[in-house]
ROSE-4610 file (N, C-alpha, C; in Angstrom, 1 decimal, always signed):
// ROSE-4610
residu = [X/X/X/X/X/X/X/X/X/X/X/X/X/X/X/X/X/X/X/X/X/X/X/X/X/X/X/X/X/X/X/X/X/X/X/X/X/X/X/X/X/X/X/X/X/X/X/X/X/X/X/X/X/X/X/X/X/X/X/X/X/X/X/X/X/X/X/X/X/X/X/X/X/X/X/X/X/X/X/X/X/X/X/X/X/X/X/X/X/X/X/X/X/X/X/X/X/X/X/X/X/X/X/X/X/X/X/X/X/X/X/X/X/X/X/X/X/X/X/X/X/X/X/X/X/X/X/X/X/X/X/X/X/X/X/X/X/X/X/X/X/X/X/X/X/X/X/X/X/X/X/X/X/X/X/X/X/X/X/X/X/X/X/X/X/X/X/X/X/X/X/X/X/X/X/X/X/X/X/X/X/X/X/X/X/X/X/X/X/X/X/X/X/X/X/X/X/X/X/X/X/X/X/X/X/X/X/X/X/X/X/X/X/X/X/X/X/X/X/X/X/X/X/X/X/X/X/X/X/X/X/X/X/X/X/X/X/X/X/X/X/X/X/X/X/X/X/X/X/X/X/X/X/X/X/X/X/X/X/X/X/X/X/X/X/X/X/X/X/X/X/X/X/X/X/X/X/X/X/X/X/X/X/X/X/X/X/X/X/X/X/X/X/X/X/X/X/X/X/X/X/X/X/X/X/X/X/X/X/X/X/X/X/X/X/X/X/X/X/X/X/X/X/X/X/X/X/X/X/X/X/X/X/X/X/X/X/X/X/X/X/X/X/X/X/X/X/X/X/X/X]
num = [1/1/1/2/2/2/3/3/3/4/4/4/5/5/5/6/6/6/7/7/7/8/8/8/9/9/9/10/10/10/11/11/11/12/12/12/13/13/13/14/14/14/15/15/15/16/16/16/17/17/17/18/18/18/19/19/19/20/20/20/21/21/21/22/22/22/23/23/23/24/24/24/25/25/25/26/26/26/27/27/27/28/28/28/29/29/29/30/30/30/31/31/31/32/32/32/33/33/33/34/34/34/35/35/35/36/36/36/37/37/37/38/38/38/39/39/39/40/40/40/41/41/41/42/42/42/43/43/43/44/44/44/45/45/45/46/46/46/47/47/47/48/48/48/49/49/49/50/50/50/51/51/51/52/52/52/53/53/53/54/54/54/55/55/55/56/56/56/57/57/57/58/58/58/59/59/59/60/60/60/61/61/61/62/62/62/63/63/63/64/64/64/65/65/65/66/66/66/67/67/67/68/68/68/69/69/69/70/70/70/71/71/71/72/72/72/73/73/73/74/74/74/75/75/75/76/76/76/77/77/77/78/78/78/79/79/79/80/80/80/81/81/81/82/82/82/83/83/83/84/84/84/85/85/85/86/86/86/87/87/87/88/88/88/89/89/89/90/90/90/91/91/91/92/92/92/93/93/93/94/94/94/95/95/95/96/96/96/97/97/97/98/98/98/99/99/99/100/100/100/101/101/101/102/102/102/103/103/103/104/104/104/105/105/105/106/106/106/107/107/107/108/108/108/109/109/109/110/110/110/111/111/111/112/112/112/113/113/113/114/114/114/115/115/115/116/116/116/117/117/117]
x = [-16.4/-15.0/-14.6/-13.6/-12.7/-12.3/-11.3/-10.2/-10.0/-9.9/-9.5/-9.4/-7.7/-6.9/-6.3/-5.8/-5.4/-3.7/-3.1/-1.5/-0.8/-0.6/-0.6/+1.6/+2.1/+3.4/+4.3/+5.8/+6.8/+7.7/+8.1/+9.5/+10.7/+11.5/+13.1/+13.5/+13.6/+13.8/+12.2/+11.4/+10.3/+10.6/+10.9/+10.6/+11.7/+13.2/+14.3/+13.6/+12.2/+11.8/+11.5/+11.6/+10.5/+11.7/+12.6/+13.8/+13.6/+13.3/+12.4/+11.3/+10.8/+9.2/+8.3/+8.7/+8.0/+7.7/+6.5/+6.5/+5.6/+6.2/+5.6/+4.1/+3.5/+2.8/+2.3/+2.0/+1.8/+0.7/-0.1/-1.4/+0.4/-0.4/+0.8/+0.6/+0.6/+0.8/+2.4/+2.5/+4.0/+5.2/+5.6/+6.6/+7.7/+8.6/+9.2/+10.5/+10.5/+11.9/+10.8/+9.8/+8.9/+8.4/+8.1/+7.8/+9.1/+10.1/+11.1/+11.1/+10.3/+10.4/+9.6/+8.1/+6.7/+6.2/+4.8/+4.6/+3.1/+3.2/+2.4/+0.9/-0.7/-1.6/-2.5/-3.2/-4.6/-5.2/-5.7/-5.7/-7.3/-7.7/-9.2/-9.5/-10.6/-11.4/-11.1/-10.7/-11.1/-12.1/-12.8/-14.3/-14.9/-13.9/-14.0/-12.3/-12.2/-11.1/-10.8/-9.0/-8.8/-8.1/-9.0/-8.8/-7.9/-7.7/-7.4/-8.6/-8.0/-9.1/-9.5/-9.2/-9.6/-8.7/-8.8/-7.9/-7.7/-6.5/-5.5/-5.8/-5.8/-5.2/-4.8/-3.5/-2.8/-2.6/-2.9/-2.7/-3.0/-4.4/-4.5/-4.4/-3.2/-3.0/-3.5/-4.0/-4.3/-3.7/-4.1/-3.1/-4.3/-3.9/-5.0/-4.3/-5.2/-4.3/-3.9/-2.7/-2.6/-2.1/-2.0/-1.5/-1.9/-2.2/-2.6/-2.0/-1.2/-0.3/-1.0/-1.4/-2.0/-1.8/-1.0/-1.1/-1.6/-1.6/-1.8/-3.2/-4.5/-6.1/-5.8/-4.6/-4.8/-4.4/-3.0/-1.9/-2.7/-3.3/-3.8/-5.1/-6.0/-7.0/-6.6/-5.5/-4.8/-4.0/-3.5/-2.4/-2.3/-2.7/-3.0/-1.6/-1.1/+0.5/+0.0/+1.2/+1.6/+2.3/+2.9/+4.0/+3.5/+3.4/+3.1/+4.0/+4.0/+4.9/+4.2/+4.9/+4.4/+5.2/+5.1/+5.4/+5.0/+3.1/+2.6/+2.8/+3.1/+3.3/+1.8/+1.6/+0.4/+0.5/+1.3/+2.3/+2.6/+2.5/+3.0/+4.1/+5.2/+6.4/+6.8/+5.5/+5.6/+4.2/+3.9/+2.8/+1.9/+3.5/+2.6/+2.4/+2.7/+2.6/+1.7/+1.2/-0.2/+0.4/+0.9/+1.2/+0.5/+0.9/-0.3/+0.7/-0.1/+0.3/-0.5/+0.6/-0.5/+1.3/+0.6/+1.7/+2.8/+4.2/+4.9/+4.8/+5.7/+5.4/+4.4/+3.8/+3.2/+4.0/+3.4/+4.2/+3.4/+4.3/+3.2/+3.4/+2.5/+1.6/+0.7/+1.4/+0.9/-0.9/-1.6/-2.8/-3.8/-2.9/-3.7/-4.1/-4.8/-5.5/-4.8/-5.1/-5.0/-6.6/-6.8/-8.2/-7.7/-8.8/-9.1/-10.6/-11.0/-12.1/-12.8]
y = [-0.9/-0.3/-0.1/-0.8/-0.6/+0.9/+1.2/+2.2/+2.8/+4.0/+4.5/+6.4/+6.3/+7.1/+7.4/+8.9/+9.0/+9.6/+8.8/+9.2/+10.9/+11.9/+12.9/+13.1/+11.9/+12.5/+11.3/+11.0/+9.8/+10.3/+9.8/+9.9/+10.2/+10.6/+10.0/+9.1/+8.4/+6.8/+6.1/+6.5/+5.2/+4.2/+4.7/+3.8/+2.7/+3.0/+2.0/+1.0/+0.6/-0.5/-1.4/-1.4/-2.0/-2.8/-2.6/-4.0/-4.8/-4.9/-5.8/-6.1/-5.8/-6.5/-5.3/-4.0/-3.6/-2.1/-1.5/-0.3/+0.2/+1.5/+2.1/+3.2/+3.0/+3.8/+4.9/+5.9/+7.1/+8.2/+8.2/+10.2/+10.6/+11.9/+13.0/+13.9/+13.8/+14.3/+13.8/+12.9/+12.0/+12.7/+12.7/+13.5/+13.4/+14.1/+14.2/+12.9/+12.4/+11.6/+9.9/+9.9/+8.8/+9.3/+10.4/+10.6/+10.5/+10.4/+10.4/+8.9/+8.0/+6.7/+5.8/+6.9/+6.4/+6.7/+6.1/+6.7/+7.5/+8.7/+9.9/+9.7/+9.7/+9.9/+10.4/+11.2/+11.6/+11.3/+11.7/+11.1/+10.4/+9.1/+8.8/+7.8/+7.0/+6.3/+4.8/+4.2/+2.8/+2.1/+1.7/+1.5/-0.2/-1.0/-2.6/-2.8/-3.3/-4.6/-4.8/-4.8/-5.3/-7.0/-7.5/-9.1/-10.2/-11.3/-12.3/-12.4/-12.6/-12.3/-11.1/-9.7/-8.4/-8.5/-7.4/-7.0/-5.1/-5.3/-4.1/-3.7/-2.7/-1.7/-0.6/-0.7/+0.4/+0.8/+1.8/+2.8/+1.8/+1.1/+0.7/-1.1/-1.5/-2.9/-3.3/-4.7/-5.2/-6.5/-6.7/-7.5/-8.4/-9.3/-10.0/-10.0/-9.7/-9.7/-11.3/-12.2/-12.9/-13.4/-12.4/-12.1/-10.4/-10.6/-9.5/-9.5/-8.4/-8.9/-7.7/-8.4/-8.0/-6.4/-5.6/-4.2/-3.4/-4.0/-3.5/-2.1/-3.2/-2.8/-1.2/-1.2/-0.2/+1.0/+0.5/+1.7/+2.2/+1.5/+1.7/+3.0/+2.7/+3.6/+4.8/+4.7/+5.6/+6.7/+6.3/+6.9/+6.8/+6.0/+5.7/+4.6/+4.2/+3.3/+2.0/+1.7/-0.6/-0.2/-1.7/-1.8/-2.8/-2.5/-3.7/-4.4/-5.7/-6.9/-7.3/-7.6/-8.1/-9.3/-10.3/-12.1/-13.1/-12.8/-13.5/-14.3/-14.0/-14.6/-15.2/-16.2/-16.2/-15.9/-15.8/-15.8/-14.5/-13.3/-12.0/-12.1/-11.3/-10.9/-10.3/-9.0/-8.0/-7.7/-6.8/-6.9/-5.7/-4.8/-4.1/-4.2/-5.4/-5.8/-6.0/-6.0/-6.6/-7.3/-8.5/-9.4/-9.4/-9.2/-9.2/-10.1/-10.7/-11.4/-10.6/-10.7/-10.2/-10.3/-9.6/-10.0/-8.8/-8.8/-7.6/-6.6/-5.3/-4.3/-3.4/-2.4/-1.9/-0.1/+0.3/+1.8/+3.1/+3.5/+4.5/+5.8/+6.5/+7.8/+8.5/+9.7/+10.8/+10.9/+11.1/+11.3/+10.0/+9.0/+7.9/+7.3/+6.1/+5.9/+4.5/+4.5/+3.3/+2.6/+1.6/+1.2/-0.4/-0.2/-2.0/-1.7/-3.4/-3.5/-4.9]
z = [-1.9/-1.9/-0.5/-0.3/+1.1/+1.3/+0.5/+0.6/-0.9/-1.0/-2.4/-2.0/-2.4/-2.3/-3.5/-3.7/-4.6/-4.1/-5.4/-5.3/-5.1/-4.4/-4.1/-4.7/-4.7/-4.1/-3.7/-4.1/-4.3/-3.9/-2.2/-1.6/-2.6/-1.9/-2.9/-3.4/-2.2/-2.1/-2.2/-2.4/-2.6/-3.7/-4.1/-6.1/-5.3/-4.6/-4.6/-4.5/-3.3/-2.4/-3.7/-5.0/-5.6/-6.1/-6.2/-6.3/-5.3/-4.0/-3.1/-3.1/-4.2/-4.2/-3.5/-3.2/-2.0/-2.3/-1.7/-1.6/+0.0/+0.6/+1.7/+1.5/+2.0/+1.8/+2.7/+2.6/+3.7/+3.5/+4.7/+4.1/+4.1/+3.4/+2.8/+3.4/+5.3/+6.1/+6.6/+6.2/+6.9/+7.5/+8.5/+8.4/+7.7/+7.5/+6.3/+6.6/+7.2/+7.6/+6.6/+6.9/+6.6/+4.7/+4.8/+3.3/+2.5/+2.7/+1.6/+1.1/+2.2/+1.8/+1.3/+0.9/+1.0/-0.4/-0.9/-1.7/-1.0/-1.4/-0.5/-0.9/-0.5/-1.0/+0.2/-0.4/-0.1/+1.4/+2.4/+3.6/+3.1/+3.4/+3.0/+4.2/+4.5/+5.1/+4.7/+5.8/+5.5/+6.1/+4.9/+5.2/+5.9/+5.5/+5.7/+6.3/+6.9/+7.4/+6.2/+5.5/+4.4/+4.7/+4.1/+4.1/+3.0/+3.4/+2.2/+1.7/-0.2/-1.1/-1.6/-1.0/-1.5/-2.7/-3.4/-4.6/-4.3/-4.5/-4.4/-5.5/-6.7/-7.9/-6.9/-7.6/-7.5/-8.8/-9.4/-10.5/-12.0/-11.8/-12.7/-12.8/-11.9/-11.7/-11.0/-11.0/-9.6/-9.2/-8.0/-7.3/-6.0/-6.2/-4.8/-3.3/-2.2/-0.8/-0.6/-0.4/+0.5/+1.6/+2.7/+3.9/+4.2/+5.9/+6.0/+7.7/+7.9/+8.7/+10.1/+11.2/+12.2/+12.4/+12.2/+12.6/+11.0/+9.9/+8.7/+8.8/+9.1/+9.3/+10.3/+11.6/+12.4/+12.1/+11.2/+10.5/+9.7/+8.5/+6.9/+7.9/+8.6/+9.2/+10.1/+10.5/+11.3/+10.7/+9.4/+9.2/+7.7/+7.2/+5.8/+5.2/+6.1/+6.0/+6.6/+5.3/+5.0/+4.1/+4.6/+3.6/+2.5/+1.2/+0.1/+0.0/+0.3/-0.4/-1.5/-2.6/-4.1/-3.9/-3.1/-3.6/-3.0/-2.9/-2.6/-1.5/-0.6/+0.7/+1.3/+1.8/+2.6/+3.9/+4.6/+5.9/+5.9/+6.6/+6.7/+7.3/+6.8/+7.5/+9.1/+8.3/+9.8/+9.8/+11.2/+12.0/+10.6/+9.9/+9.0/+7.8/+7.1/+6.1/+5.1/+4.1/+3.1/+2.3/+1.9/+0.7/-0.3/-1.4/-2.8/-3.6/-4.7/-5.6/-7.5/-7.8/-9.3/-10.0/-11.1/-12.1/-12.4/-11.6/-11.8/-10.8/-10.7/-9.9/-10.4/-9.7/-10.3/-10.6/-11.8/-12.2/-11.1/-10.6/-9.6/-10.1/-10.6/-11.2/-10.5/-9.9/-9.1/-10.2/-9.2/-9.4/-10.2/-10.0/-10.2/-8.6/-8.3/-7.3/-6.4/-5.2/-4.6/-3.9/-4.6/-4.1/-3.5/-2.7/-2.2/-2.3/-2.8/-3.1/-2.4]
């Protein structure tokens, strides 16, 4: 296991991003201008480089990485933030990006978990 966090806490505005395919992620230390737009969790360790081929669950779904966008690995260990794209991109957008592919958004549920595996 890479990374496994648990869901602490859901911006205002987080849920909007998911009409874009997308959600923020943030430790739930964030300052508050960033947490209204995040989904908040647990500060934890990342233990591996998250690569193409890992598998995301988030709250139960999973999702495979296909893009992993150069600043992702420094943010995700620093700070516990990326941005999830859900449309399979193999090409990253931005330097903070993770692209996953699986089926659908996923439903985010405070005290459920975020793993990479």
């Amino acid at each position: 296991m890479k990374y496994n966090v648990k869901i602490t806490g859901v911006g205002d505005i987080a849920l909007d991003f998911l009409t874009e395919n997308m959600l923020i992620i943030f430790n739930d230390n964030a300052p508050a201008e960033l947490a209204e737009l995040s989904v908040l969790h647990e500060i934890g360790d990342l233990a591996e480089d998250v690569q193409v081929g890992d598998l995301v669950d988030i709250c139960g779904k999973e999702y495979m990485v296909t893009a992993v966008g150069d600043e992702v690995n420094h943010t995700l260990a620093k700070m516990g933030h990326c941005s999830l794209k859900f449309d399979g991109s193999d090409t990253p957008q931005l330097p903070g990006t993770l692209h996953l592919q699986g089926e659908g958004n996923p439903e985010i549920i405070i005290g459920k978990h975020i793993t990479i595996i």
